[in-house]
KETI-222060 format. One record per residue (C-alpha): x, y, z; residue number from 1. Coordinates in Angstrom, 3 decimals. Layout:
N
GUFI         X         Y         Z   nr
GUFI         X         Y         Z  NUM
...
END
This chain:
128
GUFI         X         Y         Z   nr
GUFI   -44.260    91.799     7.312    1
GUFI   -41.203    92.135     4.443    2
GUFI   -38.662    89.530     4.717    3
GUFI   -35.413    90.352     3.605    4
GUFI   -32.231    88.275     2.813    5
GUFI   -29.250    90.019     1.253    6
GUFI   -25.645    88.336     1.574    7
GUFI   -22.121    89.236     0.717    8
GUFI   -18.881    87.190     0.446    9
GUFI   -17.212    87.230     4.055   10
GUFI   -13.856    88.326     2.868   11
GUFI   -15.403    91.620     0.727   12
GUFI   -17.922    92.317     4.445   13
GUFI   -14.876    91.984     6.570   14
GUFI   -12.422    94.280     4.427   15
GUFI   -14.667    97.381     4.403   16
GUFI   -15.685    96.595     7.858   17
GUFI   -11.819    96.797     9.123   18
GUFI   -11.703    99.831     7.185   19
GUFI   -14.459   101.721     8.053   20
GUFI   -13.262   100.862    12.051   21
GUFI    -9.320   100.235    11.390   22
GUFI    -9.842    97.207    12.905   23
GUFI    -9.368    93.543    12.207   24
GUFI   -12.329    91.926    12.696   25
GUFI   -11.587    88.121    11.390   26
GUFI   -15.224    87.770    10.908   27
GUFI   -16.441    83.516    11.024   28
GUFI   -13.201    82.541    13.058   29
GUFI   -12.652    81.702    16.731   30
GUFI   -11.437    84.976    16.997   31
GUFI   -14.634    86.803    15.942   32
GUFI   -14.931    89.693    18.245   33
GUFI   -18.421    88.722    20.092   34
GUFI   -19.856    92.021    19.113   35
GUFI   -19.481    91.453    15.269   36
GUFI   -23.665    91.966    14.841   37
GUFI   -23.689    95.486    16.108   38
GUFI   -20.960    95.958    13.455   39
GUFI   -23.116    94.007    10.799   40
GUFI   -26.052    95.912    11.823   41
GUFI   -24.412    99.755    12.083   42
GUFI   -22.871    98.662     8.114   43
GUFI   -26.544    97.577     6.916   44
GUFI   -28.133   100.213     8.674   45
GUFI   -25.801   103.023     7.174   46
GUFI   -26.088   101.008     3.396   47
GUFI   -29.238    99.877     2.971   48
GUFI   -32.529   101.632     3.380   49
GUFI   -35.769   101.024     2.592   50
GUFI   -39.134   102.980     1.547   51
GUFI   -42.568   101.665     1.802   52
GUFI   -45.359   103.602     0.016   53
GUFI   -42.714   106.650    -0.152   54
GUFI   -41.765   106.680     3.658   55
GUFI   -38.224   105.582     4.331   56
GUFI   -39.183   102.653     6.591   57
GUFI   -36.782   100.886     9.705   58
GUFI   -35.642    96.972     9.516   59
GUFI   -34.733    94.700    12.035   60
GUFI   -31.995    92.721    12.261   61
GUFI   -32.957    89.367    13.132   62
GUFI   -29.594    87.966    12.788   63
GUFI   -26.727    86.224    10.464   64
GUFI   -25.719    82.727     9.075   65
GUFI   -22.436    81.627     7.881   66
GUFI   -22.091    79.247     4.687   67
GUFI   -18.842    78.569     3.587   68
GUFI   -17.166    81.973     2.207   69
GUFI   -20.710    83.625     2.292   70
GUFI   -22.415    85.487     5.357   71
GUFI   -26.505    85.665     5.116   72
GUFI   -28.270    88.629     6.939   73
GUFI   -32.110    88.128     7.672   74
GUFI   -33.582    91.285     8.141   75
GUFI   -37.523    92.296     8.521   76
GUFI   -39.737    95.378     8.103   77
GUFI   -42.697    94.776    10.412   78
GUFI   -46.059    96.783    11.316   79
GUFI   -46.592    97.440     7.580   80
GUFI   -50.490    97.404     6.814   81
GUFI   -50.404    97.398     2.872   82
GUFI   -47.693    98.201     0.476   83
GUFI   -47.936    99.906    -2.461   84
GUFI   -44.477   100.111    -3.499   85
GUFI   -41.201    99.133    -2.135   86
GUFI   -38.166   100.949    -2.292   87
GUFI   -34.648    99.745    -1.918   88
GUFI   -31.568   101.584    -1.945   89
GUFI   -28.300    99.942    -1.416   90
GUFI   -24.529   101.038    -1.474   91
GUFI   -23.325    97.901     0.489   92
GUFI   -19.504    96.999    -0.575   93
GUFI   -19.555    99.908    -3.522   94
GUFI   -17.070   102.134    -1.783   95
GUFI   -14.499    99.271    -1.751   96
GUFI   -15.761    97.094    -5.075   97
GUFI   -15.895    99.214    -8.510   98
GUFI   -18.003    96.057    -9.683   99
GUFI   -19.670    95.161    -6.653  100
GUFI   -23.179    93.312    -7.682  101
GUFI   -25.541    93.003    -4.682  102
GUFI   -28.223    90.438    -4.357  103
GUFI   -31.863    91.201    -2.220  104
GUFI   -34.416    88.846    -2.166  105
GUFI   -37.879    90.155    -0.944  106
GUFI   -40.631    88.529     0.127  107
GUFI   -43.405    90.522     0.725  108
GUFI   -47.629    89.982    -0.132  109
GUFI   -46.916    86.459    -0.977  110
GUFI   -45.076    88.292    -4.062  111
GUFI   -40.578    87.003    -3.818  112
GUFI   -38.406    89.199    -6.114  113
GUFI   -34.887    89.089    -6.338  114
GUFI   -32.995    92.479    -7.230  115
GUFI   -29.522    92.725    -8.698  116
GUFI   -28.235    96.312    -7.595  117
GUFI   -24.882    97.816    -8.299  118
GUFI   -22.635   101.111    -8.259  119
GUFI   -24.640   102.689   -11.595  120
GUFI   -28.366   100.894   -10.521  121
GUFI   -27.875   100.986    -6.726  122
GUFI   -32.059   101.717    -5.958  123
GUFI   -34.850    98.679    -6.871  124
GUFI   -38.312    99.153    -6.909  125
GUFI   -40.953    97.009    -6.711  126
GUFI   -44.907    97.591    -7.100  127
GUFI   -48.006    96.012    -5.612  128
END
């Protein structure tokens, strides 16, 4: 399987969030709504993709972890024989952040990598 980890403040996550739904979610407070994965996972799903040997492949979303002003997303690509090449494209937080710099680490084939994608590099690739 591909392990994936990709995180964003809390404050950036919650402000496109509430705009994309004109909605106030108050994301890692008592009044998160209880919901707030299906919104995490809709966002990532919509702003993150990924291709394995060419063929735009589905995650899971295993879930989310709070850490101070930072919110973690685990996500894995499963039922993947061998990889050739992995593909990442990612627009997460560009529509509301001109310099928006997002971080994916990959673990995959015993191989970790760690991409830095933005608004003029938004696509990673890495070969097995």
């Amino acid at each position: 399987s591909i392990q994936i980890i990709i995180g964003f403040f809390i404050d950036d996550i919650e402000l496109a969030l509430n705009k994309d739904h004109n909605s106030s979610l108050k994301i890692a407070t008592p009044e998160e709504f209880e919901s707030i994965d299906k919104y995490f996972e809709n966002y990532l799903n919509e702003h993150l993709k990924f291709s394995v040997n060419n063929n735009l492949t589905p995650y899971q979303y295993i879930g989310k972890e709070y850490d101070d002003d930072i919110v973690r997303f685990y996500l894995e690509i499963t039922n993947v024989k061998f990889i050739n090449s992995l593909e990442i494209i990612n627009t997460c937080l560009i529509r509301d952040f001109e310099d928006q710099q997002n971080i994916i680490k990959i673990s995959a084939n015993k191989k970790h990598k760690t991409f830095y994608l933005n608004k003029k590099t938004h696509k990673g690739l890495l070969k097995f």
